[in-house]
FIKOLZA-1660 file (N, C-alpha, C; in steps of 0.1 Angstrom, whole numbers, plus 5000, padded with zeros to 4 digits):
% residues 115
   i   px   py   pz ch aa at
   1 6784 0199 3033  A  X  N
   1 6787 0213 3033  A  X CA
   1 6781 0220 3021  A  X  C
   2 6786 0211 3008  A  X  N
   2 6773 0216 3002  A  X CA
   2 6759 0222 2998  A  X  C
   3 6756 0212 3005  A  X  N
   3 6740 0212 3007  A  X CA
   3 6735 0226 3016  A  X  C
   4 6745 0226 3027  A  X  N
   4 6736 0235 3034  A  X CA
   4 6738 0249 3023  A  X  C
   5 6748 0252 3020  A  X  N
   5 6754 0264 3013  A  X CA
   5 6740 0265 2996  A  X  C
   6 6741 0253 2992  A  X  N
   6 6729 0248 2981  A  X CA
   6 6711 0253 2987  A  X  C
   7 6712 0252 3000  A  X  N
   7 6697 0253 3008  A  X CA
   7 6698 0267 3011  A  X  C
   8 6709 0275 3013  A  X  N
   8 6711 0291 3018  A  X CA
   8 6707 0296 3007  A  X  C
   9 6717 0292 2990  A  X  N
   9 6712 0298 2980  A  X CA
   9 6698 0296 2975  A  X  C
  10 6690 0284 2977  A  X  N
  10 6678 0286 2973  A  X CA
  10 6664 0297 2977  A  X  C
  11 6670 0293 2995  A  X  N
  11 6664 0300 3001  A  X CA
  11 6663 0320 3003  A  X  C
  12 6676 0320 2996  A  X  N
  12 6678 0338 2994  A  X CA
  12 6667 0337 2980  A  X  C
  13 6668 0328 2972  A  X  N
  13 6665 0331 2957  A  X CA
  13 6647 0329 2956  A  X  C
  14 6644 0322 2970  A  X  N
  14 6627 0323 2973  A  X CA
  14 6621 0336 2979  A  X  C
  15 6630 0340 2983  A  X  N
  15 6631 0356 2990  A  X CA
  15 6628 0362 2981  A  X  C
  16 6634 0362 2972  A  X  N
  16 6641 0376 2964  A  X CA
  16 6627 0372 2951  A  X  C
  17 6625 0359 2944  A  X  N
  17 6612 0358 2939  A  X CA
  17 6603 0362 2947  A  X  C
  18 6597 0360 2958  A  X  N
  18 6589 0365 2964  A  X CA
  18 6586 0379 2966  A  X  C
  19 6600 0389 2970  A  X  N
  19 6597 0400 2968  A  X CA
  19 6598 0408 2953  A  X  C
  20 6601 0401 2944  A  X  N
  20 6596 0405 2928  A  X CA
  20 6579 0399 2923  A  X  C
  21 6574 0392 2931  A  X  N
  21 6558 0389 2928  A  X CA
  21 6553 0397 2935  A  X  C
  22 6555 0403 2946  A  X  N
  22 6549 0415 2957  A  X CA
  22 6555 0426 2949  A  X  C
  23 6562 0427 2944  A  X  N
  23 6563 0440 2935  A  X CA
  23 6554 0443 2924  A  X  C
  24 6550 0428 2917  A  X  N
  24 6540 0433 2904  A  X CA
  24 6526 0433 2913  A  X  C
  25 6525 0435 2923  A  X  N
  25 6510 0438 2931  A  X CA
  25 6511 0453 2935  A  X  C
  26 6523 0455 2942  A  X  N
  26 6525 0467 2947  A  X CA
  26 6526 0483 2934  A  X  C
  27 6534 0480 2931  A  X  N
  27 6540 0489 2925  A  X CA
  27 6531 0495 2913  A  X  C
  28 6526 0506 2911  A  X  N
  28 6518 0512 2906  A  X CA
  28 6515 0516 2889  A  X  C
  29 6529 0515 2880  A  X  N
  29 6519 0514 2863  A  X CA
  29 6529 0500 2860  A  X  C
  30 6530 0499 2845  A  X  N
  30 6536 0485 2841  A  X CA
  30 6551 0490 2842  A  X  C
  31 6553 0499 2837  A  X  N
  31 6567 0497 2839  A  X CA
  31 6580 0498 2853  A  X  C
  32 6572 0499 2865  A  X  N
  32 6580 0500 2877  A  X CA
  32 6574 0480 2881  A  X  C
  33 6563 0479 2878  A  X  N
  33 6562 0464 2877  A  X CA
  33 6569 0455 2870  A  X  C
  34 6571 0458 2857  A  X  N
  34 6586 0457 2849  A  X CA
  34 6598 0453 2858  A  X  C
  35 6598 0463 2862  A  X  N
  35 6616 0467 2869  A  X CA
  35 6618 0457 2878  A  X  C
  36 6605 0454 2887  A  X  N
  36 6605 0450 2901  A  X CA
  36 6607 0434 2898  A  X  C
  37 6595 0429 2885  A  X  N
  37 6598 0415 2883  A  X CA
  37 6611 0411 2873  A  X  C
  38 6619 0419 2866  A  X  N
  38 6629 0415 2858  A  X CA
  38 6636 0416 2867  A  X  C
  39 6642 0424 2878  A  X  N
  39 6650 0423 2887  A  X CA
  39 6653 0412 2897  A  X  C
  40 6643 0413 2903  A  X  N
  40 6641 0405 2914  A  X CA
  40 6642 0394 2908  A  X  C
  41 6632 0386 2904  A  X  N
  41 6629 0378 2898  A  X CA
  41 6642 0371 2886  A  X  C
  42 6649 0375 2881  A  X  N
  42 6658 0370 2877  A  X CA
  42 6671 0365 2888  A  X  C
  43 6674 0377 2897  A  X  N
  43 6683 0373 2905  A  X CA
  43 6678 0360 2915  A  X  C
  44 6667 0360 2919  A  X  N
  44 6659 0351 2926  A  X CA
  44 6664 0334 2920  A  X  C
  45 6659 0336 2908  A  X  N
  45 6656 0326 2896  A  X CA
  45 6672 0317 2892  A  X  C
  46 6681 0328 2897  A  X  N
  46 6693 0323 2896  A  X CA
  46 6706 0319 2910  A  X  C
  47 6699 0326 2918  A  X  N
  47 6702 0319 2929  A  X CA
  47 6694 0306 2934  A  X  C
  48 6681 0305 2932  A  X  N
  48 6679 0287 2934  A  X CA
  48 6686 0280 2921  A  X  C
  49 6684 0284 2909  A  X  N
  49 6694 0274 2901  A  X CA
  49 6708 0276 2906  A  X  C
  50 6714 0284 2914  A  X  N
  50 6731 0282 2918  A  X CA
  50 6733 0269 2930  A  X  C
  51 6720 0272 2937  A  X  N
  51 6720 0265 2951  A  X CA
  51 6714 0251 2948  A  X  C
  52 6706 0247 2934  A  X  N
  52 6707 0234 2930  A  X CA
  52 6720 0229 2929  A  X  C
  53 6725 0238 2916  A  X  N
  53 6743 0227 2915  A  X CA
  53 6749 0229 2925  A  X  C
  54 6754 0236 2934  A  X  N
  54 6756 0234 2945  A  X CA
  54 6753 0215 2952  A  X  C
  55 6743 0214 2954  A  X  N
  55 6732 0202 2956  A  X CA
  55 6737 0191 2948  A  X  C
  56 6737 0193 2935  A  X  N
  56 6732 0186 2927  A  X CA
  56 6750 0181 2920  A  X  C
  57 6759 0193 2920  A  X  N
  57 6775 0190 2920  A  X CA
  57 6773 0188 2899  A  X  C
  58 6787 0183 2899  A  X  N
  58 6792 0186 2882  A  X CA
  58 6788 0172 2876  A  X  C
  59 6774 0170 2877  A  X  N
  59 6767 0160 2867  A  X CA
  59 6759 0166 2858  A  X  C
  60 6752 0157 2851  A  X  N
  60 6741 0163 2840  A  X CA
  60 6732 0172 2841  A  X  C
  61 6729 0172 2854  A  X  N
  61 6713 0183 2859  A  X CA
  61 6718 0196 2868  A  X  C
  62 6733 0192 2869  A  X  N
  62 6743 0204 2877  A  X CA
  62 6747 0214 2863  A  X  C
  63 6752 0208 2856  A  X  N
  63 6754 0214 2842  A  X CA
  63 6746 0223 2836  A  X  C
  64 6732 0217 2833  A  X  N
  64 6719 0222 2830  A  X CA
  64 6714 0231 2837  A  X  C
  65 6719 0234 2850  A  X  N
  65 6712 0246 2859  A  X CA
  65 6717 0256 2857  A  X  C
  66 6738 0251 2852  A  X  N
  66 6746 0264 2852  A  X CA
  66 6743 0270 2835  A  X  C
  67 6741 0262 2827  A  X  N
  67 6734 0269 2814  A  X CA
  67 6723 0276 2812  A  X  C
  68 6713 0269 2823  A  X  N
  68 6700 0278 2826  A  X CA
  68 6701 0294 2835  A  X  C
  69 6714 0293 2839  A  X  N
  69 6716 0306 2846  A  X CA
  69 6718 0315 2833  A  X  C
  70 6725 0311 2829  A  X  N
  70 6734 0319 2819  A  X CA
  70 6728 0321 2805  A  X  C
  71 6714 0312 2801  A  X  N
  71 6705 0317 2798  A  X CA
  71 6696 0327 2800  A  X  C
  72 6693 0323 2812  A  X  N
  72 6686 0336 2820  A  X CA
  72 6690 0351 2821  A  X  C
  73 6700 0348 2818  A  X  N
  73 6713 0362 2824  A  X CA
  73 6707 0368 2809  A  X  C
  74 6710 0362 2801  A  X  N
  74 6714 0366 2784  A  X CA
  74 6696 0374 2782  A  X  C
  75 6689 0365 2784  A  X  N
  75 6677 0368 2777  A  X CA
  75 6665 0374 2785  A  X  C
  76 6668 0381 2797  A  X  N
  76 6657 0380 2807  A  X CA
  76 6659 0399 2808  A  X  C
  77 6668 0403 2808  A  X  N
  77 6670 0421 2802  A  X CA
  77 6660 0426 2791  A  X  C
  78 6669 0413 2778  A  X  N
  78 6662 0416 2768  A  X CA
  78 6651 0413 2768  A  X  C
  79 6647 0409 2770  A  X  N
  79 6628 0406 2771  A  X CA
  79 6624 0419 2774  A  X  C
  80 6630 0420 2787  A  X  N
  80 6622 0432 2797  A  X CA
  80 6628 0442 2790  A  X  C
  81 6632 0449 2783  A  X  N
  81 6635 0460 2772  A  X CA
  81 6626 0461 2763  A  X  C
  82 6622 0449 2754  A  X  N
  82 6618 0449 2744  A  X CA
  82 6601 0451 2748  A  X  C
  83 6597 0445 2759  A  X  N
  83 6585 0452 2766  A  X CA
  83 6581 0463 2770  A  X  C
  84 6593 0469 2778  A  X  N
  84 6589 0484 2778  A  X CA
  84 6591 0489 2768  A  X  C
  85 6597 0486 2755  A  X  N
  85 6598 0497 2748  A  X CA
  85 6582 0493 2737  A  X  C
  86 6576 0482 2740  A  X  N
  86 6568 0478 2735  A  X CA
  86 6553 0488 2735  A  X  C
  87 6554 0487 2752  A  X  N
  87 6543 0491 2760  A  X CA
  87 6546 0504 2758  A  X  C
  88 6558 0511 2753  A  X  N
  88 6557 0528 2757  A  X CA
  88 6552 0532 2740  A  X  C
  89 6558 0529 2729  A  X  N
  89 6555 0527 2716  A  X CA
  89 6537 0523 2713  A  X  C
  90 6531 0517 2723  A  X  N
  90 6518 0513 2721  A  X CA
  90 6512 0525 2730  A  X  C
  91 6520 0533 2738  A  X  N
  91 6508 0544 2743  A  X CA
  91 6505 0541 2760  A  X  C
  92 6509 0536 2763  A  X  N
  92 6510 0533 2778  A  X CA
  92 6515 0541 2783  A  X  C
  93 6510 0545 2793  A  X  N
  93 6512 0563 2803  A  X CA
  93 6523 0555 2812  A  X  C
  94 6535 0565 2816  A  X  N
  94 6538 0560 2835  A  X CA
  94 6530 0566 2842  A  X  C
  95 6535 0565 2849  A  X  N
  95 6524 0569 2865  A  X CA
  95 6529 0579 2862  A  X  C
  96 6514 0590 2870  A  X  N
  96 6517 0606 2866  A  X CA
  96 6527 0609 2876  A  X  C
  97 6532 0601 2889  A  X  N
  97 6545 0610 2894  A  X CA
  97 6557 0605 2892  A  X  C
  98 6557 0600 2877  A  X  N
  98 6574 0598 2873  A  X CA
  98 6577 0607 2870  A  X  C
  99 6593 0608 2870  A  X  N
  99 6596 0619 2871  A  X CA
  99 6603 0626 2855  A  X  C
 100 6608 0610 2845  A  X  N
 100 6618 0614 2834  A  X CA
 100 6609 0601 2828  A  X  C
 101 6609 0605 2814  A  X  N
 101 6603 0593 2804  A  X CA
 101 6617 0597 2794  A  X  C
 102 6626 0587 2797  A  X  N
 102 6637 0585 2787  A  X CA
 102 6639 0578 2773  A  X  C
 103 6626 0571 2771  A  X  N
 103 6621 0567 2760  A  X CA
 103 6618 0579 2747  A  X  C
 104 6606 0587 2760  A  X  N
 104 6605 0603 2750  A  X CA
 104 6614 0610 2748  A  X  C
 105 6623 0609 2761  A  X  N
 105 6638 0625 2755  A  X CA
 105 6642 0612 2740  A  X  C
 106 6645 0602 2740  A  X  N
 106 6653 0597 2731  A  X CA
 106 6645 0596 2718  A  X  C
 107 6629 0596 2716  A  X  N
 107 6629 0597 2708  A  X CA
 107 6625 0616 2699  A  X  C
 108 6626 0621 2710  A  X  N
 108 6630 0635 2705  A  X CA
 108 6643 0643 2699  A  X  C
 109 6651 0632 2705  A  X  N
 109 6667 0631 2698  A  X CA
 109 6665 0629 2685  A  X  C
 110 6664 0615 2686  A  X  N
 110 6660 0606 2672  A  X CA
 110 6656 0611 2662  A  X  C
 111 6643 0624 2663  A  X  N
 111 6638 0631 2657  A  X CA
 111 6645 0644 2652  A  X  C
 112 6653 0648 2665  A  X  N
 112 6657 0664 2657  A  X CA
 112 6669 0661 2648  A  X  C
 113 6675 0648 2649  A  X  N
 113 6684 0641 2640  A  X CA
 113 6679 0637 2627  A  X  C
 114 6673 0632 2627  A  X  N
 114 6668 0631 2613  A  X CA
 114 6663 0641 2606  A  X  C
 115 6659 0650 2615  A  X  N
 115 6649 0665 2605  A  X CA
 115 6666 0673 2599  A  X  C
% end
């Protein structure tokens, strides 16, 4: 019973990668590409590691899958933050039909605070 429930979770989590790699094709500047592969692609990433231990049960490589979730959980936002705010700081346009650059209202905050 496992297994099958281990084979459902993987197979949602090939899905869900798959539609976060067709997002960094689709989707039109870096930062909605951003969104689409940190999203997707993390949840993806962590439902086949759920549907391993599932599989795999409370041994050494079951263990290691549930730390590599919770790894992933921890450090895979932060990444994708520290990129956008990388790529916006370096001058990288959004697409001209976005609608709010929240990066700029904040650092116009930032600014009338300090003046």
């Amino acid at each position: 019973m496992n297994e099958i429930f281990g084979i459902i979770f993987i197979s949602i989590g090939l899905g869900f990668d798959f539609l976060g790699c067709l997002g960094l094709v689709r989707f039109p500047d870096v930062y909605n590409r951003l969104q689409a592969s940190t999203k997707c692609v993390t949840f993806g990433t962590c439902s086949i590691l759920f549907g391993a231990f599932l599989i795999l049960g409370f041994n050494a490589a079951g263990i290691k899958c549930i730390l590599a979730i919770i790894f992933l959980l921890l450090t895979s936002p932060t990444a994708s933050h520290a990129l956008a705010k990388a790529s916006h700081k370096a001058g990288i346009k959004l697409w001209e039909k976005s609608v709010c650059d929240e990066y700029e209202v904040s650092e116009i905050k930032r600014n009338k605070r300090s003046a």
